[in-house]
N, C-alpha and C positions, 0 to 999 in steps of 0.2 A: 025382841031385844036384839035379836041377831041380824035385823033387817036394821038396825040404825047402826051398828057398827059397820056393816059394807055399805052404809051412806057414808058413814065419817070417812073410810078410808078409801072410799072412790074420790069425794072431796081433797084429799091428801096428794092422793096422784095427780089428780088435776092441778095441784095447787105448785106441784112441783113441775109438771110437765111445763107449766105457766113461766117460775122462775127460768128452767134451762131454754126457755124462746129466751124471754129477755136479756140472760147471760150470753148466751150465742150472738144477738143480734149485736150487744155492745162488744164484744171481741171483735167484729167484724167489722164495724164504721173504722175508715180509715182518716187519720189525722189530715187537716190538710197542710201540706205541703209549706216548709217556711220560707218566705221570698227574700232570697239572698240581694240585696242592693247593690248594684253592682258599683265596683269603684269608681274613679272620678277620673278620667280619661286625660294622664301626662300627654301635653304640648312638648317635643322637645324645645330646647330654648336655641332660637336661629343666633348662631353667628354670625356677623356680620366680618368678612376676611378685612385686616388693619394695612394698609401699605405700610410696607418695610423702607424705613426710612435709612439710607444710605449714608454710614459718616464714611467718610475720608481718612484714611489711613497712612500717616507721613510716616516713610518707612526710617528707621532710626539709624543715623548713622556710625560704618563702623568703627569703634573706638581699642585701639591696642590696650591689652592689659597693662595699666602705670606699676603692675607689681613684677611684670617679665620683661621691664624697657631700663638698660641700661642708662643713668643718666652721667649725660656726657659733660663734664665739670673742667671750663678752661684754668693754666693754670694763672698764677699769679700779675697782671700786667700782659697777658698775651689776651689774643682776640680769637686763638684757632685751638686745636685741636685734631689728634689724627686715630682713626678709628682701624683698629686692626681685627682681621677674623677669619675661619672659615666655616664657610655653610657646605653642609652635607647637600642631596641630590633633593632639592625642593621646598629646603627646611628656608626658616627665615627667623632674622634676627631686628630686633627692636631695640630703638636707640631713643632720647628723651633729653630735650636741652629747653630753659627757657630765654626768650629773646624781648624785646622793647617792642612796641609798635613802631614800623615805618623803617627798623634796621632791615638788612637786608643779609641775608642765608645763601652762601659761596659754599658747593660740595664741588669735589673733585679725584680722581684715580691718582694717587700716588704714584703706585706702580702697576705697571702694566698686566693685563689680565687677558690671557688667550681669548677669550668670546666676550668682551666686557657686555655685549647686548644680551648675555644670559643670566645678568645679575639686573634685578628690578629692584627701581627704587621709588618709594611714596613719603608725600611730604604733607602733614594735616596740622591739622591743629587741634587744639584739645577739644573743642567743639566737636568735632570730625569731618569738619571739609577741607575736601583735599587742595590742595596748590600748588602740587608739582606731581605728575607721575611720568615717568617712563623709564630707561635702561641705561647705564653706566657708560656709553659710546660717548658722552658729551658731558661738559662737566655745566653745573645747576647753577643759577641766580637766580634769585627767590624773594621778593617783597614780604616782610611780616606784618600782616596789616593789626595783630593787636597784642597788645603785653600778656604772655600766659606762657603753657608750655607748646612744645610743638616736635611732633613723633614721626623721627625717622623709620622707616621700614625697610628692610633690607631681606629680598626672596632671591633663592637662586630657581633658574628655568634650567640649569644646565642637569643632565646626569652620574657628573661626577664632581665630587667635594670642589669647592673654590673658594681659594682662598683670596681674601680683599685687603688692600691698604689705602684708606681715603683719608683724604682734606676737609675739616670743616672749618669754616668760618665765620664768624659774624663781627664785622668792624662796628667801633660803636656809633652810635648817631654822631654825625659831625656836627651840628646845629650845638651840642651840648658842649662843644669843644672848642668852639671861637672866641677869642678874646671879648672886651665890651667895647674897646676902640682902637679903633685902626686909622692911618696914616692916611690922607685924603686922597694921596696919590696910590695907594694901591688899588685904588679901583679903576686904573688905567691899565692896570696889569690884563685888562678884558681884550684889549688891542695889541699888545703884545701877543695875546694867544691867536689872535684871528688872524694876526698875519703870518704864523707860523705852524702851522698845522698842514695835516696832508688828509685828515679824517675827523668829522667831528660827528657828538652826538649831543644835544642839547641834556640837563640835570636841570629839570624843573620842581617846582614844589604845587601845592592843590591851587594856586594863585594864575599858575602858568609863567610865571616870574620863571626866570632863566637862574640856576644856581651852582652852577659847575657847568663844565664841558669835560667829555671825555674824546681824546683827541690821542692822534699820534703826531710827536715834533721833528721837522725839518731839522731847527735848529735847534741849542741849549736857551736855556731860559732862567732868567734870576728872579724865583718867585716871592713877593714879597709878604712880609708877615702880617698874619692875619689869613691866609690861604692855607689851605689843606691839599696835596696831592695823594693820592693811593694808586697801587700798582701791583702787578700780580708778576714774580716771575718765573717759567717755567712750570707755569699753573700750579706752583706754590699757593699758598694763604698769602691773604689780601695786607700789605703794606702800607703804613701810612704816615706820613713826616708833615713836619709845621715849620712855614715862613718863618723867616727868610732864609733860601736855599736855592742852589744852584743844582738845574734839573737837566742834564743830558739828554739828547737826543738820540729815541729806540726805536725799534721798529713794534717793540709792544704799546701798549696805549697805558696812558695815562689819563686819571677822572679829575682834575681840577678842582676843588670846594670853594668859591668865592665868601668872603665874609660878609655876613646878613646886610651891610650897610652900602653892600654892592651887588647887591638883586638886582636884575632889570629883566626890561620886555625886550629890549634889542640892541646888540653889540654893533654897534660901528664897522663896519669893513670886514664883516662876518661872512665866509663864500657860505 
């Protein structure tokens, strides 16, 4: 009896030594390994460089503020205007008048100004292109080529304060101011001027038709109506009287306006 119980528990041992292989052997096997896929290989994305296409840049021009421009208001029946001031060492003053197309803009120094060429003057239009620039040594005539407003500018270059007293003026269109019929002989009044002048300048219109002569006279003259004369004296504001009248002989000049029914392309016995 004793020899079958040290079979049974030899058996036992064995049976265990059996399990601890097998336990051992699976501890041991090693998993294999998990294959990571690798990601998917970013292309970056080729730019292609764009040419830079070039606009044009119109640079704007400059316009005075309409809220710091004196606006210069003639009075009743008159045609000028006189502009009084003084500008400190740099400073500048803005002035604002409107005019017709095709009148014409008369500036001029009243009184005399020690350095008048350190007083600058600019002449635009509302638009802002200019028409007149330069310095106070001469006095301005000025075509307005269209109906709007139009901004005097007034800088001093000088370093000490300067004070100015100027002329403005704009005569009105003479075209608007002719009677509708004139006398058939006043258009002879064209030979009368040619023979008596010592200076002429033709007053044309977009036609090239001849509409005035601005002339200095030899002798007096009896201009008849329907004609306009204007004249400036002592670089005053621009003057202007209607036929029939009797015009003296100056040494300043005198602008003739013939009436529209006495336009022409060539005056008779014109030097």
């Amino acid at each position: 009896m004793e020899h079958v119980h040290r079979w049974i528990n030899s058996l036992m041992i064995i049976a265990l030594i059996l399990l601890c292989l097998v336990a051992c052997q699976s501890s041991s096997t090693l998993m294999p390994a998990t294959t990571i896929a690798p990601t998917s290989t970013l292309t970056p994305y080729a730019t292609t460089p764009q040419p830079t296409t070039s606009t044009a840049v119109t640079p704007t021009p400059y316009l005075p503020n309409l809220n710091n421009a004196t606006r210069i208001q003639f009075s009743p029946g008159s045609t000028s205007a006189e502009l009084t001031g003084e500008l400190a060492a740099g400073a500048i003053d803005h002035y604002v008048l409107g005019a017709m197309a095709e009148q014409t803009l008369y500036l001029n120094l009243v009184s005399g100004i020690a350095k008048p060429e350190e007083l600058h003057l600019t002449i635009r239009g509302a638009e802002g292109n200019v028409l007149s620039k330069g310095d106070l040594s001469a006095p301005y005539e000025v075509r307005l080529p269209h109906s709007q407003d139009y901004f005097l500018t007034l800088q001093s270059a000088s370093q000490v304060a300067t004070a100015y007293h100027l002329n403005v003026a704009i005569p009105p269109l003479t075209s608007t101011t002719y009677p509708s019929t004139v006398a058939p002989e006043a258009c002879e009044f064209w030979q009368e001027l040619a023979q008596n002048l010592t200076y002429v300048k033709y007053v044309l219109d977009e036609r090239a038709q001849i509409t005035g002569l601005r002339v200095i006279l030899r002798e007096a003259v009896d201009m008849p109506a329907g004609w306009i004369v204007e004249w400036r004296e002592n670089e005053g504001p621009i003057q202007a009287k209607y036929g029939p009248l009797h015009v003296e002989p100056s040494a300043q000049e005198y602008t003739f306006h013939a009436p529209p029914q006495c336009f022409t392309s060539h005056i008779p016995g014109l030097p």
